[in-house]
C-alpha positions in Angstrom: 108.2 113.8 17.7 109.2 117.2 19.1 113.1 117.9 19.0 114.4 120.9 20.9 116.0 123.8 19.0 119.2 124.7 18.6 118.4 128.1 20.6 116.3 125.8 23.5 118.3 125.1 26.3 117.4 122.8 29.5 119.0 123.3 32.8 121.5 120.7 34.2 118.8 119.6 36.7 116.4 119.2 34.1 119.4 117.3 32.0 120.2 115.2 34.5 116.5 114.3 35.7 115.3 113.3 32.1 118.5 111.3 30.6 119.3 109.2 33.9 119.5 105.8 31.8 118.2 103.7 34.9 121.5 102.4 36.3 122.1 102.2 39.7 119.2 101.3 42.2 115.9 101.9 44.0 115.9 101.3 47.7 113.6 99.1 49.1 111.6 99.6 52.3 114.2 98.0 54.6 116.8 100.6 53.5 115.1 103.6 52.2 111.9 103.6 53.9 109.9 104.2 50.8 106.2 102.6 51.3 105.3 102.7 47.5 109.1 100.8 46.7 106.8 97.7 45.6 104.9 99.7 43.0 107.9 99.0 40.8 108.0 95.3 40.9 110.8 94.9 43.8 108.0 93.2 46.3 108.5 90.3 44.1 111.9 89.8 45.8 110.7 89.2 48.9 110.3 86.3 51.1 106.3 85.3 50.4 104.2 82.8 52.2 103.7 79.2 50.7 100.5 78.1 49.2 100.4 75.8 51.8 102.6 74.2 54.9 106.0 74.0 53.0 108.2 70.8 53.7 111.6 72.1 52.8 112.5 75.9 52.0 115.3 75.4 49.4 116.5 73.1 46.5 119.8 72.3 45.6 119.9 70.9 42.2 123.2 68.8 41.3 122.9 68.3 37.4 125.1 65.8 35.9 125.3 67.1 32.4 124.9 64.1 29.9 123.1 61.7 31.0 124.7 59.2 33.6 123.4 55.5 32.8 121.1 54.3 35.4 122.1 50.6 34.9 125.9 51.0 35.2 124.9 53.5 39.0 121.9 52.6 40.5 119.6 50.4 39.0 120.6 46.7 39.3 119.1 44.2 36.6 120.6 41.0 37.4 118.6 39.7 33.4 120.8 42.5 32.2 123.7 40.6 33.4 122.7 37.3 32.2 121.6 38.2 28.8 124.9 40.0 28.3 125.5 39.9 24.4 121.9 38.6 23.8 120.3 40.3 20.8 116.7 41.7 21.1 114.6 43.7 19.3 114.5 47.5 20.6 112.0 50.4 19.2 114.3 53.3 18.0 113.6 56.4 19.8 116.3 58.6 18.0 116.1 60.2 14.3 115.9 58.1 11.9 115.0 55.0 13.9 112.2 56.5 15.6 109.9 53.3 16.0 111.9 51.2 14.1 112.7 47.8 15.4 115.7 46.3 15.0 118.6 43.6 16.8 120.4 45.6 19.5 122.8 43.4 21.7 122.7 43.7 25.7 125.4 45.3 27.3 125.9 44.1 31.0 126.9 46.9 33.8 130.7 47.5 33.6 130.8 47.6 37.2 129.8 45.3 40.2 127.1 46.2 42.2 126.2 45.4 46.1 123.7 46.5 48.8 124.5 49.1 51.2 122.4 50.6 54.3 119.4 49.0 56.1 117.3 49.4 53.0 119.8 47.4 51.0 120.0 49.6 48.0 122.3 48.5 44.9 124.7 51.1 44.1 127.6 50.2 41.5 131.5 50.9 42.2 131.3 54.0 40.7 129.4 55.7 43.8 131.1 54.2 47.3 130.7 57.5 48.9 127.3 58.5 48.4 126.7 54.9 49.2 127.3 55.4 52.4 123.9 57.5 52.3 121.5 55.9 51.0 119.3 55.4 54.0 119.1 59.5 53.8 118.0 58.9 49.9 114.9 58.3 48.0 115.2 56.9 44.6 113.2 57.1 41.8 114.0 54.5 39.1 111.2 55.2 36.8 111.7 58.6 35.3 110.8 59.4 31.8 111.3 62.7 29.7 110.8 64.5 26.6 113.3 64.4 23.6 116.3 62.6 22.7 118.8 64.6 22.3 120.8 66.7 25.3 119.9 70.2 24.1 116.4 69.7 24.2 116.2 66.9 26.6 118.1 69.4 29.2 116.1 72.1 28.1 113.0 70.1 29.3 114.6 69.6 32.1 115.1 72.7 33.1 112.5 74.6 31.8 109.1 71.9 31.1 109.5 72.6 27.4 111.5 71.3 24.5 112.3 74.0 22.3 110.4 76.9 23.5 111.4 80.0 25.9 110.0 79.4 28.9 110.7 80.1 32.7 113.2 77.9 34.3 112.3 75.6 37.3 114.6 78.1 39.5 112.8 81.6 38.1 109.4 79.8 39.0 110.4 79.0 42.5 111.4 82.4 43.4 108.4 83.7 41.4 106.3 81.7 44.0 108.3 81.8 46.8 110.8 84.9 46.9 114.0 85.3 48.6 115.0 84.1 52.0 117.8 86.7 52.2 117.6 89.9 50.3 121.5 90.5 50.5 121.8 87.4 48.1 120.2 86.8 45.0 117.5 83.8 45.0 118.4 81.7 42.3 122.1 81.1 41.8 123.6 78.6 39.2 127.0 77.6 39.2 129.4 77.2 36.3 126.5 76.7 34.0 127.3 75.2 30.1 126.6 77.9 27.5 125.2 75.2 25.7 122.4 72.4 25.4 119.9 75.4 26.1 122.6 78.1 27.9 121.0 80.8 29.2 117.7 79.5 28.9 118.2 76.7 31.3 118.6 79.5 34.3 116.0 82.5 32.1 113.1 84.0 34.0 111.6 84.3 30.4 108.3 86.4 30.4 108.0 86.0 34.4 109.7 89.1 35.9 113.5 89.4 34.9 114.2 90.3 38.8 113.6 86.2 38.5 116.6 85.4 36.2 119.1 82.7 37.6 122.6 84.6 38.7 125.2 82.7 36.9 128.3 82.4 38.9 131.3 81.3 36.6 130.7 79.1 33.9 131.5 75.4 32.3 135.5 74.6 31.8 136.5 77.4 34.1 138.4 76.4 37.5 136.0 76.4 40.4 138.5 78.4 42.0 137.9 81.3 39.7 133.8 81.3 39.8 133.0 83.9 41.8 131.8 87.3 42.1 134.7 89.8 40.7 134.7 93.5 41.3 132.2 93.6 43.9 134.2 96.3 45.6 135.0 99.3 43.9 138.7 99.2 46.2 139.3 103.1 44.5 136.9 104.7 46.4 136.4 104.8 50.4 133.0 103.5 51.9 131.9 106.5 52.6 132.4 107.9 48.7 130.6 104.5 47.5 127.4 105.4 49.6 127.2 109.0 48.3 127.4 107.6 44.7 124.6 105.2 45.5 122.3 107.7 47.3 122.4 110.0 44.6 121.8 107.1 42.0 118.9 106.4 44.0 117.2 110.1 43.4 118.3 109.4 39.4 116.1 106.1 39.4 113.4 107.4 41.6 113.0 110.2 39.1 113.0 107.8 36.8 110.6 105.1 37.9 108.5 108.2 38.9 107.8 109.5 35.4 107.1 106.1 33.7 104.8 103.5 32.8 106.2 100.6 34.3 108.7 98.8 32.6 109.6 95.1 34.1 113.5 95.4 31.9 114.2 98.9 34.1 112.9 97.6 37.3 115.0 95.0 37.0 117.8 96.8 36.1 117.4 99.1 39.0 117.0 96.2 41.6 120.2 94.4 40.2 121.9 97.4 41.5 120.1 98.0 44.6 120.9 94.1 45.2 124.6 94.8 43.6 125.0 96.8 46.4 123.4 95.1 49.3 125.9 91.9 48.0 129.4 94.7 48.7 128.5 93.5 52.6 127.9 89.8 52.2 129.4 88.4 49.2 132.7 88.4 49.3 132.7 86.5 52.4 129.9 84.3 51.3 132.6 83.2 48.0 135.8 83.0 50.1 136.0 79.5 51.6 139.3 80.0 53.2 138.0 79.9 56.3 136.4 76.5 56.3 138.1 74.0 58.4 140.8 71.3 57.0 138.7 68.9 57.7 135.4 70.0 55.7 137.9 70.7 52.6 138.5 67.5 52.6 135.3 66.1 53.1 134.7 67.6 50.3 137.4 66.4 48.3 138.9 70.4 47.6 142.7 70.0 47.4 142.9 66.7 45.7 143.1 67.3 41.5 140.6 64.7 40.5 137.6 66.0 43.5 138.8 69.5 43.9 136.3 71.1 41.1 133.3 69.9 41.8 133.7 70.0 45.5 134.1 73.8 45.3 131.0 73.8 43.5 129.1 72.0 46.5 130.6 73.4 49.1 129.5 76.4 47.9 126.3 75.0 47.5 126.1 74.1 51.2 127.0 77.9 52.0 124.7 79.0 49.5 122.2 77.3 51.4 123.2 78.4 54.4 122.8 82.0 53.7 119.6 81.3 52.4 119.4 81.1 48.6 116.4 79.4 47.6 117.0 77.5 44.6 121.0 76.1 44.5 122.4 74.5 40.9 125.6 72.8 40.7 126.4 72.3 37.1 128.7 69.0 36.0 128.9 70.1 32.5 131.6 71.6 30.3 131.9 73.3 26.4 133.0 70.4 24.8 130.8 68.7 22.1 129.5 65.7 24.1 128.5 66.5 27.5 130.4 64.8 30.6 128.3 61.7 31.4 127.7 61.0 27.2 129.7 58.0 26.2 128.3 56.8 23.2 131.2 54.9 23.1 134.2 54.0 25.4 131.8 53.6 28.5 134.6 53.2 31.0 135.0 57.1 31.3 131.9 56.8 33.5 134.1 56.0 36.3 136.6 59.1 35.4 133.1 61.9 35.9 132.5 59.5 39.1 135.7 59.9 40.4 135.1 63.5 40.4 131.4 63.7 42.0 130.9 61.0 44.2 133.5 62.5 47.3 132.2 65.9 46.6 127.9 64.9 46.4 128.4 62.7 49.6 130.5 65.5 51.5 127.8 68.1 50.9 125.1 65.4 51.9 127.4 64.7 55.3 127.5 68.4 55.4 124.1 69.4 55.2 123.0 66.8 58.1 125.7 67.8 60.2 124.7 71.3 60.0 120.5 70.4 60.3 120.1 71.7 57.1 119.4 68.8 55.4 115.8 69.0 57.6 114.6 72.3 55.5 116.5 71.2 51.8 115.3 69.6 49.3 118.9 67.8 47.2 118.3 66.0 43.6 120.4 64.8 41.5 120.2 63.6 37.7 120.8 63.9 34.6 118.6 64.7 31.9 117.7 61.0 30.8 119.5 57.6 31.0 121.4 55.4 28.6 120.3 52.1 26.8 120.7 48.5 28.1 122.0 47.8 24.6 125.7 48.6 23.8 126.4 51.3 21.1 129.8 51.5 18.9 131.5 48.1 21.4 131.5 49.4 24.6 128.9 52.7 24.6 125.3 53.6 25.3 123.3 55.3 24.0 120.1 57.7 25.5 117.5 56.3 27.1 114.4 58.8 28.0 112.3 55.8 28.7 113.7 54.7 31.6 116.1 56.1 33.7 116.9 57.2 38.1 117.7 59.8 39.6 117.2 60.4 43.5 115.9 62.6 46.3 117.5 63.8 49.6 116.1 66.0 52.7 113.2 67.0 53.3 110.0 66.3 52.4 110.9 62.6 50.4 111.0 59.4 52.5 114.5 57.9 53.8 116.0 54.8 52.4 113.0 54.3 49.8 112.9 53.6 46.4 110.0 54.0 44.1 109.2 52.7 40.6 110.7 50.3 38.3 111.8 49.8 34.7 111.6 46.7 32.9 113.5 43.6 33.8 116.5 45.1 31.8 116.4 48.6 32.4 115.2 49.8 29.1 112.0 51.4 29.6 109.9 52.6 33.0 107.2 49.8 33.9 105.7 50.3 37.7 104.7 53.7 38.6 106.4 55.5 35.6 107.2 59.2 37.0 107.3 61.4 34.2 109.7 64.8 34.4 106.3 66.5 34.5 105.5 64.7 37.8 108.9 65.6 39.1 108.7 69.4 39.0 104.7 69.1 40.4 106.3 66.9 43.4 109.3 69.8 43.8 107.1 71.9 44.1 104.7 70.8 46.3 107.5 69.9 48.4 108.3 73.6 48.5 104.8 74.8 49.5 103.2 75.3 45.9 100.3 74.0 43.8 101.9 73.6 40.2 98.6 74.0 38.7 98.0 77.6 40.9 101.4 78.7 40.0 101.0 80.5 37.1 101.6 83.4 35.1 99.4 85.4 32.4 101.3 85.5 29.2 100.3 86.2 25.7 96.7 85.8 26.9 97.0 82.7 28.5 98.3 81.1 32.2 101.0 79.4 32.0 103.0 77.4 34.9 105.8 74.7 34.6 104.2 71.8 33.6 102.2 73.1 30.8 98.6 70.6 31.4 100.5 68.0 32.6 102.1 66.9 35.7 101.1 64.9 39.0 102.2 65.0 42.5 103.8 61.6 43.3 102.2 61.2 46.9 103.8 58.0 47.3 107.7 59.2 48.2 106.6 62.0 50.4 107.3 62.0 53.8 
């Protein structure tokens, strides 16, 4: 290595050139003109064309942290009523039973069911608003997943593997698909959990960081507080903020200039550039003051028990609006069991349904309303189910055997449901859709072949569902 002397000297333009750290941001074509800006990775950021004719543009992905039990919501087993406190053999899938059978009793649904809509769905009394949809929703009621406990079972939700790094669902779709508006990052998660995979549930991983999910405000923090702070800088005038931009830009373009190219800089430069672009659209994107009485209530913002979570999908529906390509609303919190996990005392189930069901039906009233629902893709679930059997008195436990979740917008079929579990709910008999099959069916929704979307790593491709997956034809409009 050569050091410089102590009788060497550089000049301050040559100081300044060679220890600019990166910060600040490189200007893409739309503002600086520059026709090589995509040699350092930012193209990636823009909008790009499907693989093929797309049926919706964006995903909004409501994730009810903990695993919501598909027979106590939306899958009606009238046996499972009738066998109530039967005993029957069950196959352990947990540690330590893991295909062990032994006497489990049944555990009827603590809440009534009846039909609703022309397709005469069953929905339980925990859901009455979204209800009221369910001729806009397609349900699957087969789903199975990998692992059995939340942290990797959420993982694998997230991400198509268990326990290793990979690129979220989110990262992939703006991997293959871009930006719709490049004031706004692509991927936003709200109030995500730091835990049962963190980070990694909203990582870009080895695909380029410019991919990584923004994380607006986390779990346990007031939906009122999850936004963007310090956008602004308020201490210096517009015209100040510009000249400290512009002459950032010359620092990074030296930069960039005189180096191989490094995927961690570029994306550190195109945070900035994007930081900036966000001072004239985000704090108006975040400040729902302006929405009408009426929609804040439709949303349930104002009353204690909805007010949370309908912050979160209202935003959602503006998110959406302005063009974000993949939306998550998070359900989740720090505490050791995640919301929906009652292993015991099973009656809290109606306490996280309380606090969803106004806000999930508002933003599906919302999005129609608005003809968005026509270009976005809506699913909700958790990250399996919960047993048939009853666990500690009144508790369940998880279930990736079996378990529903459901569909909305575009590109699934209305009013439909698909699949089956056994006559008790326990395990996923007709047409068994495994989480595989889901993120191929996502994403052929959005215009993409899941075994064409891929990325060279470590000397291999690799995509989101490993070798696995299969488009399930059969709910697609």
């Amino acid at each position: 290595m050569n050091y410089l002397s102590p009788m060497q000297s550089i000049s301050r333009r040559e100081m300044l050139k060679t220890t600019a750290c990166g910060f600040g941001s490189l200007a893409l074509a739309g503002l600086c003109g520059q026709s090589d800006a995509g040699s350092y990775g930012v193209a990636n950021l823009l909008s790009r064309r499907s693989m093929f004719a797309p049926r919706a543009k964006r995903v909004i992905f409501i994730f009810m942290a903990g695993g919501p039990s598909h027979v106590d919501t939306y899958d009606f087993k009238p046996e499972l009523i009738q066998n109530h406190e039967k005993e029957i053999d069950f196959t352990g899938v947990r540690f330590g039973t893991f295909g062990k059978k032994s006497k489990r009793k049944l555990m009827r649904p603590l809440w009534d069911f009846r039909q609703y809509g022309q397709c005469g769905q069953h929905v339980s009394e925990l859901f009455p608003h979204t209800a009221q949809f369910v001729d806009d929703l397609c349900f699957i009621k087969s789903m199975q997943t990998e692992g059995v406990a939340h942290g990797p079972s959420t993982l694998f939700m997230h991400t198509g593997a268990t326990n290793l790094v990979r690129p979220s669902m989110g990262s992939w779709v703006t991997y293959g698909l871009g930006t719709e508006n490049q004031n706004l990052p692509g991927f936003v998660t709200l109030q995500p959990s730091a835990s049962k995979g963190g980070p990694r549930n909203y990582s870009s991983a080895f695909l380029p960081a410019i991919h990584q999910g923004t994380a607006i405000g986390k779990a346990g923090q007031p939906a009122s507080e999850a936004t963007l702070r310090n956008v602004v800088n308020t201490s210096l005038s517009s015209v100040d903020r510009e000249r400290n931009f512009r002459f950032l830009q010359k620092l990074n373009r030296a930069q960039l200039a005189n180096r191989v190219r490094d995927d961690q800089l570029d994306a550190i430069v195109e945070s900035y550039e994007l930081a900036w672009r966000m001072q004239m659209n985000a704090p108006e994107l975040f400040d729902i003051s302006g929405e009408s009485e009426s929609v804040r209530e439709r949303y349930g913002i104002g009353s204690k028990v909805t007010d949370d979570f309908g912050r979160q999908c209202l935003m959602g529906r503006r998110l959406a609006e302005a063009g974000v390509r993949f939306i998550q609303l998070n359900y989740a919190d720090e505490s050791a069991n995640p919301r929906w996990d009652q292993h015991s005392n099973m009656p809290l189930h109606m306490n996280h349904a309380r606090a969803t069901d106004k806000p999930v039906a508002g933003l599906l009233a919302d999005l129609k309303e608005r003809g968005l629902l026509e270009e976005t893709l809506v699913w909700w679930g958790g990250e399996f189910g919960r047993t048939p059997f009853s666990q500690s008195g009144d508790g369940r436990d998880h279930n990736p055997r079996g378990f529903t979740t459901w569909l909305a917008g575009a590109g699934v079929k209305p009013g439909f449901s698909y699949g089956s579990t056994d006559e008790i709910g326990d395990t996923a008999l007709e047409n068994p859709v495994h989480m595989h099959d889901l993120h191929a069916t996502i994403l052929h929704i959005l215009g993409m072949d899941h075994e064409k979307l891929t990325h060279r790593h470590a000397g291999r491709d690799f995509r989101l569902t490993d070798v696995h997956g299969s488009i399930v034809h059969d709910i697609l409009s």
